[in-house]
Residue, then its C-alpha position, 0 to 999 in steps of 0.5 A: x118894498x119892505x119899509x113902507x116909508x119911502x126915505x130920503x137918505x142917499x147911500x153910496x156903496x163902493x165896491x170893486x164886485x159888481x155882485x155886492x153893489x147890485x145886492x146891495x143896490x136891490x136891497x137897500x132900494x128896497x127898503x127905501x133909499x137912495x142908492x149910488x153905486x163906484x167901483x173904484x175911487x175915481x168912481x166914488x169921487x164924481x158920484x160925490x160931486x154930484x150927488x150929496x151922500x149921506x152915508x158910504x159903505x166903503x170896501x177895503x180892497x179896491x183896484x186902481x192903487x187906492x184901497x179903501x183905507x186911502x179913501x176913507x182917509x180922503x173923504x174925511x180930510x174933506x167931509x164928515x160924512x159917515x163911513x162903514x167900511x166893508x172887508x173880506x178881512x177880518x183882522x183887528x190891524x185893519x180894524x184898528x187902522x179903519x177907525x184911525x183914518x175915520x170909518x164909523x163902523x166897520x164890517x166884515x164879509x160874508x156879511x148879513x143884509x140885515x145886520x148891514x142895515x142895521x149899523x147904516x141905521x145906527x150911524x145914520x141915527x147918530x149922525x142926525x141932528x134928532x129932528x123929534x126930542x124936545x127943545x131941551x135936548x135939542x139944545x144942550x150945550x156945554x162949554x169947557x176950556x174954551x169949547x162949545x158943545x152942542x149935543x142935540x145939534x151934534x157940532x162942537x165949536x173951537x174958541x174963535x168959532x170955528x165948527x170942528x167937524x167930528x166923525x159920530x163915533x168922535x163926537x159920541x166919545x166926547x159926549x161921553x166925557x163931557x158928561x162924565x168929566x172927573x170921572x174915570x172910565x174903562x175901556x169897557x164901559x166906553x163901549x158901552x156909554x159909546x155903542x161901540x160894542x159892535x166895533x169889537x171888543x179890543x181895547x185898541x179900538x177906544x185907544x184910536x177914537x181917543x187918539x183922534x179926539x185928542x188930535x182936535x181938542x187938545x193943544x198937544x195931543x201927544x200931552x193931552x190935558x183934557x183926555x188923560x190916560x190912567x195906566x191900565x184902566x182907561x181914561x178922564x175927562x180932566x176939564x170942568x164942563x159948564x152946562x149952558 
């Protein structure tokens, strides 16, 4: 074993080629974690009810009448967990239309074993509540037009006090807004500030994370008052955020 820590995570690979689920399987035991593996979406859905997941690599195409996009789709109408999608097909459409349905990151085949552990390491990393910072970042919260942050505990709450679940890329977004408000921000530095330079350099990509923020915050998305576009630069967090 490569990491001598033995790890508690539990990875769930769906993949319809038994030779990138057994790779994957070896790869990821290796490094100590938890690995399941589905080779369709039947497959998928009962390794989940009976085991928790804490993260799902998810491949794009897959048999049965259900590709990975409705999957991703699926999980997400249900769950948070995080998502990195896997393809042969390296094109922006299905980039763009993996963030929209809630995918995390997305990879393309071939594929390095060492560059996919390090995006589950990240999205993994972003995902958890940080068990090792101190009380007052574990703690951070801000309020704003009737929404309650907590950065450390990474759960945003509605005004009645519903928990509004947020994929990590979604909630690394508003925080970034939230601790920028009135300030305007490019594309480009929302990559930056967000650590989504690994999703690819296509403006498009913050266009669908900001898409879907604005389907969860905002009265009407489609008249958005909290994110507001600023023609061809990028966008404003338009609400004063108290920090509690």
């Amino acid at each position: 074993m490569s990491n001598s820590a033995i790890r508690t995570e539990h990875i769930l690979v769906v993949d319809d080629d038994p030779r990138i689920r057994q790779m994957l399987i070896r790869y990821f035991e290796g490094e100590g974690y938890r690995v399941s593996a589905a080779a369709d979406g039947p497959a998928m859905r009962d390794c989940l009810t009976k085991a928790g997941v804490d993260i799902i690599l998810l491949d794009l195409v897959l048999p049965g009448g259900e590709d990975g996009l409705a999957l991703a789709r699926d999980i997400r109408s249900r769950s948070n967990i995080p998502i990195i999608m896997l393809t042969g097909r390296d094109d922006v459409i299905d980039r763009i239309v993996g963030l929209e349905v809630g995918a995390d990151d997305y990879i393309a085949k071939p594929f390095h074993l060492r560059e996919v552990l390090a995006r589950v390491r990240s999205v993994l990393r972003r995902h958890q509540t940080p068990a090792s910072k101190g009380d007052n970042e574990t703690t951070e919260s801000f309020c704003f037009d009737g929404w309650q942050l907590n950065v450390g505990r990474r759960q945003l709450f509605s005004a009645d006090g519903s928990d509004i679940a947020l994929t990590t890329g979604e909630f690394d977004m508003l925080c970034v807004f939230v601790k920028h408000a009135g300030r305007v921000l490019s594309r480009e530095l929302l990559m930056d500030l967000t650590r989504s330079r690994n999703l690819g350099a296509y403006d498009r990509t913050i266009d669908a994370q900001v898409g879907r923020l604005r389907r969860k915050i905002e009265r009407d998305p489609k008249n958005p008052t909290l994110i507001k576009s600023v023609r061809n630069v990028g966008y404003v967090f338009s609400a004063r955020p108290t920090q509690d």
